[in-house]
Every structure is written in structure tokens, then in C-alpha cells.
Residue, then its C-alpha position, 0 to 999 in steps of 0.5 A: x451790497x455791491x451786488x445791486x444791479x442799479x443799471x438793471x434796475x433803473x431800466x426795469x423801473x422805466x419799463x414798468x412805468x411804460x406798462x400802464x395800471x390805473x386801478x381796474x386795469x392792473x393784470x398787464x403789469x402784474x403778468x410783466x412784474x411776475x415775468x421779472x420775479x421768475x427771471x430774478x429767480x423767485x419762486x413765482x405765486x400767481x392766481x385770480x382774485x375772486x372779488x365775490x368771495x372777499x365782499x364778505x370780509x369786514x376789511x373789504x374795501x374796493x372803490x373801483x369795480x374791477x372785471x379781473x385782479x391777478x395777485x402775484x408774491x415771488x417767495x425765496x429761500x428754506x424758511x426752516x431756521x431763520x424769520x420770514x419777511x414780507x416785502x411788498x409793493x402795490x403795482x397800482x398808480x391813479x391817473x396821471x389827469x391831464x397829460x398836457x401838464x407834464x413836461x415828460x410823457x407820464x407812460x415812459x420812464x424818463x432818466x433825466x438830471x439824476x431823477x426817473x420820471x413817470x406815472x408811479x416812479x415813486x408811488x410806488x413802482x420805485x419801491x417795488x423795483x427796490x425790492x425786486x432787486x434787493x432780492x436779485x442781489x441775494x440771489x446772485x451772490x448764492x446766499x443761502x437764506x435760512x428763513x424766507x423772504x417773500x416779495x408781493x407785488x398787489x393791485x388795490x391799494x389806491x382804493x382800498x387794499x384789495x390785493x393785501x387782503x386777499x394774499x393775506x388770507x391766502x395764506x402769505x404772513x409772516x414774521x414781519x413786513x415792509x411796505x416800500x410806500x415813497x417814505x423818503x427814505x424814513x423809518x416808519x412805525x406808524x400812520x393815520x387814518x382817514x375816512x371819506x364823506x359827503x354832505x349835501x346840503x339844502x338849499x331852496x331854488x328861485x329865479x336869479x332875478x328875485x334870489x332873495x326869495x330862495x336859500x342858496x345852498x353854496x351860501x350855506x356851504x360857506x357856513x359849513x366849510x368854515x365849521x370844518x376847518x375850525x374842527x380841523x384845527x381843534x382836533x390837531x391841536x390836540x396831537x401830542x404823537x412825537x412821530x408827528x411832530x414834523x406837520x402842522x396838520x397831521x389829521x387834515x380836513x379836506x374836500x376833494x370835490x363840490x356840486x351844486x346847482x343846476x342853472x346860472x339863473x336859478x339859486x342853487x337848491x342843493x350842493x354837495x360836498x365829498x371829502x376826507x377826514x384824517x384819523x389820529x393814531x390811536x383814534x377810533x374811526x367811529x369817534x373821527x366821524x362823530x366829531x365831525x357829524x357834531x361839528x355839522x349839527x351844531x353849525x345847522x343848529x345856529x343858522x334858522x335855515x339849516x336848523x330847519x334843513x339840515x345837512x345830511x352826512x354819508x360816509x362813503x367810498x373807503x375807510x382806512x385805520x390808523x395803524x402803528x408797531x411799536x418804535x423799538x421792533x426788531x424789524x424797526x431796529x434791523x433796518x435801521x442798522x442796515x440803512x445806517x451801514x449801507x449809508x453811514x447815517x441812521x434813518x429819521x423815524x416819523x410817522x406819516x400823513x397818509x394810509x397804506x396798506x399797513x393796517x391790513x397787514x396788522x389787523x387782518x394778518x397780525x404781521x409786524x409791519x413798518x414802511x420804508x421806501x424811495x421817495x417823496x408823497x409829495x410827488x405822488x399823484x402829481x404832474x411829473x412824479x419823479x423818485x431819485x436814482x440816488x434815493x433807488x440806490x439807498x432803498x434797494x441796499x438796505x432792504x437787501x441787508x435788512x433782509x440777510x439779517x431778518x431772515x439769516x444767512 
């Protein structure tokens, strides 16, 4: 594909990055992202997410309350004789923290040493520009496309999916999708699912002085944690997916945040305790979150003060399933003849650690869905995110050709 305008796309992509969107302050990006389709020459879908309307949904999930959310889809192509396909990107990114650890301005596309930098240059504002420009390399060489390509461009799926949720009961489906989530250029049929929690765990308070009169709640979330991580090897050890034999822990356990007590001269009457657990393809959610209540109860019970207060469980904040389409589909078997012609190699196949929006795509909108984008996750969500321009390249050419021969030419 000779057509990809690379120098076009890599200042595309720095000018988005400089568009700030953490989640809830998404629309200024979405209204530039719908002004770049147009340009391209898209068809252009734009509208107002109603949040109240979609409350109801049992696959609503939206952990940041949001006063607005624009959904935006660029559509080409006849649709009367060829498959359609979905090409979508999420525009939100999480916070860049603290700014004083990057070495380059998170808010500004920086090109530097053959890498683009910046808040969401991989996660995954990278990806969507490959798909932007995968559909502006058709377009300017004037192929008629017999069926119909759609590129999505969402909000929400840092939180929960909000945004594929609600374009899919819009009414935007098709034969298949791709997700551009950073994949590091594998070809991916599968991913886990996870589950957040909190426990709080009792404890009872005293003076410093005198502690042993009281029951420190940090003391006992030390028996707690070390419960957790032994769940966490035993559920892994039973892993025998071949797609994700590269981890050694595919389904982690971890806590994200503790609190506890109140007062450096009081034992900690109460601490508490949020994180995730992983959910193993093929897995139910519900069965995750009964091994990890077991794993909680069964440690209070062989400790006397826990066994007479015990822990309390909450399951909070968002749940994503695992989701998977079989290795062999033919939008697995198209890109991957596509990355192999635009390369001159094939494509790993491997499953993910992470959940994306996939799952909505296949649950709610029975669409066929894969993941293939620039990228690593490793750079997602840290200090200097960055995506390589070599990796851009790779991504848009393939998803163009994956393309030509999904929906016909």
C-alpha cells in the first residue's frame, strides 16, 4: 500500500494527542476526530450519547460520571456486495499522573529516535490514526468498495465501554470488527476478563501506646494479601489456553489502592482494600468472584479475630468478561495474509492479559471481533507512552489491505 500517507499520519497523531481526553472530558477530541473523517472523506455519523437511556442495559458500565459524550463512526463504501467491517478505536486515555515524570510534555506529540510520545500515542490514539489513514489510502487511490467499512472512534473504554455500547445499539454492526487496542502488532482472538472489589477489613482501635490492647487491621490485611496471592497462583496454575502460554500469570491478582486508619497514634481499627482479579477465558465471572469470597473466608476462619469479624467483600466499579472468536475466523485468516504481504512475515497469535471493548462487540452486538494494533500495553498508562512510527507503518498497511479483501474491491 503505497498509498499510506505516513507523514500526514504521524502529524495527525501528534495533533490529537495535543487534544486532551481523559475520560469525561472526551467531546473536544471526538469533534477534531469527526473533522479529520470528514476530511478524509467519510461519511460522518455524529450524535449525543444519552447516559439515562443506557442505565438500563445489563452491559452498562460507566465508572466516571460524564455531563456529555459525543459518538462519532466515519462509514464508506456501497455495502450491496461485499462484508462489512468495523474499525474502531477508543479517543479516551487515563491521566498522564504526575507530569514531572515524563521527560517529554504528555499533552504534545513529540517525534523523537523513530517513536511518537505522548498521553495515548499507543493506548490507543495510534491505532485510531492507523485506521484513519488506512481508510484515506483506499479512498485516494478511488477503489470502489463493494461492501462497507466503518471507522468508530468512542469514548468510555477506559471505565467500561460506554461508547461501543451505545453505537452498537445504534445500530452500527457488522460482519466483523477490529479493535486497534496496542497488541504489539499480534493477531488477537482472545482476551481476560476482570472484575473489580474492595474489602474492608475490621479492626479494633487503642492507643499507640498500649496496642496490644487493640487489633490492628493492617496486621490482619498481611493475612489477607498473602491469601490472595496464594488464590492468585492456584487459579493460574490451572491455565492450559495455548494463547497464553507467554504469561506467567495471565489472570492476576492485584490491589490497586489501601486505606487504613486514621491516626499515627491509634492502632488502625479498619483498612480497606480495592483491586482486580483477573477472569480466564471461558470462565464465568461469577465463579472468579466465588473463589476469591472462598479464598477471604476461609483465611478469616483460621484466624480467632477475623473469624469473629470478618472481612466484608464488595464487588464495585466495573466488570469486564472475557471474550474470544475462534483462531481460524476468516477476519483472523484476512489479516493475517494482509500483515504477512505488507511485512513479509505472518502475525503472532496470542491472547491478552487485558479487557477491551471486544466483549461488547461479541455479547451485545454478535460481531465477530479480533484485535490487532500498534503498540505495547506496557507503555500504556505510564510516564512517556510512546508507539513506534515503525510499528504505525506496519498497522495502517494492513488494516488497509485487510480491508480490500474483507469487504471487496
Amino acid at each position: 500500500m503505497k498509498a499510506v500517507d505516513m507523514d500526514g499520519l504521524i502529524d495527525y497523531l501528534c495533533d490529537i494527542i495535543s487534544v486532551p481526553s481523559v475520560g469525561g472530558e472526551e467531546t473536544a477530541a471526538q469533534r477534531h476526530v469527526a473533522a479529520k473523517m470528514a476530511d478524509i472523506g467519510l461519511d460522518i455519523d455524529t450524535w449525543d450519547i444519552d447516559f439515562n437511556a443506557l442505565r438500563g442495559h445489563p452491559a452498562f458500565s460507566m465508572s466516571v460520571e460524564r455531563q456529555e459524550g459525543l459518538g462519532v463512526v466515519g462509514s464508506f463504501g456501497s455495502g450491496d456486495d461485499g462484508h462489512s467491517l468495523i474499525l474502531n478505536g477508543h479517543i479516551d486515555v487515563v491521566s498522564p499522573g504526575d507530569e514531572t515524570r515524563w521527560h517529554r510534555p504528555p499533552w504534545r506529540g513529540t517525534v523523537e529516535d523513530g517513536r511518537v510520545y505522548g498521553r495515548g500515542a499507543a493506548d490507543m490514539k495510534g491505532g485510531l490514526c492507523c485506521a484513519l489513514f488506512a481508510a484515506k489510502a483506499i479512498i485516494d487511490t478511488g477503489v470502489h468498495l463493494r461492501g462497507r467499512l466503518m471507522v468508530e472512534s468512542v469514548i468510555g473504554e477506559e471505565d467500561g465501554g460506554v461508547g461501543v455500547l451505545d453505537a452498537v445499539l445504534r445500530g452500527y454492526k457488522a460482519d466483523a470488527a477490529i479493535i486497534m487496542e496496542p497488541s504489539e502488532l499480534a493477531a488477537v482472538p482472545a482476551h481476560a476478563g476482570v472484575t473489580a472489589f474492595r474489602i474492608t477489613i475490621p479492626g479494633k482501635a487503642a492507643h499507640a501506646c498500649i496496642r496490644e490492647e487493640g487489633v490492628s487491621a493492617i496486621d490482619k490485611f498481611v493475612i489477607v494479601y498473602e491469601a490472595l496471592k496464594e488464590l492468585e497462583t492456584e487459579r493460574n496454575s490451572k491455565v492450559r489456553n495455548p494463547l497464553f502460554t507467554r504469561y506467567r500469570v495471565p489472570y492476576p491478582i492485584s490491589v490497586g489502592r489501601i486505606e487504613g486508619g486514621m491516626w499515627p497514634g491509634t492502632v488502625a481499627e479498619s483498612l480497606s482494600v480495592d483491586g482486580r482479579i483477573g477472569i480466564a477465558v471461558g470462565e464465568d465471572a461469577d465463579h472468579a468472584r466465588r473463589n476469591l469470597e472462598e479464598a477471604v473466608r476461609r483465611v478469616a476462619a483460621s484466624d480467632p479475630w477475623l473469624r469473629e469479624n470478618p472481612p466484608i467483600v464488595e464487588w464495585k466499579w466495573y466488570r469486564s468478561d472475557p471474550s474470544s472468536i475462534p483462531v481460524n475466523h476468516p477476519i483472523m485468516e484476512t489479516l493475517k495474509t494482509a500483515y504477512r504481504d505488507a511485512t513479509g512475515t505472518l502475525p503472532r497469535v496470542e491472547g491478552k492479559t487485558y479487557s477491551s471493548d471486544m466483549r461488547l462487540f461479541i455479547k451485545v452486538g454478535g460481531i465477530p471481533t479480533m484485535i490487532f494494533g500498534p503498540g505495547d500495553i506496557v507503555q500504556a498508562h505510564a510516564a512517556d507512552e510512546f508507539v513506534a512510527v515503525s510499528e504505525l507503518e506496519k498497522a495502517t498497511k494492513t488494516l488497509a489491505l485487510t480491508v480490500l479483501r474483507f469487504s471487496g474491491c
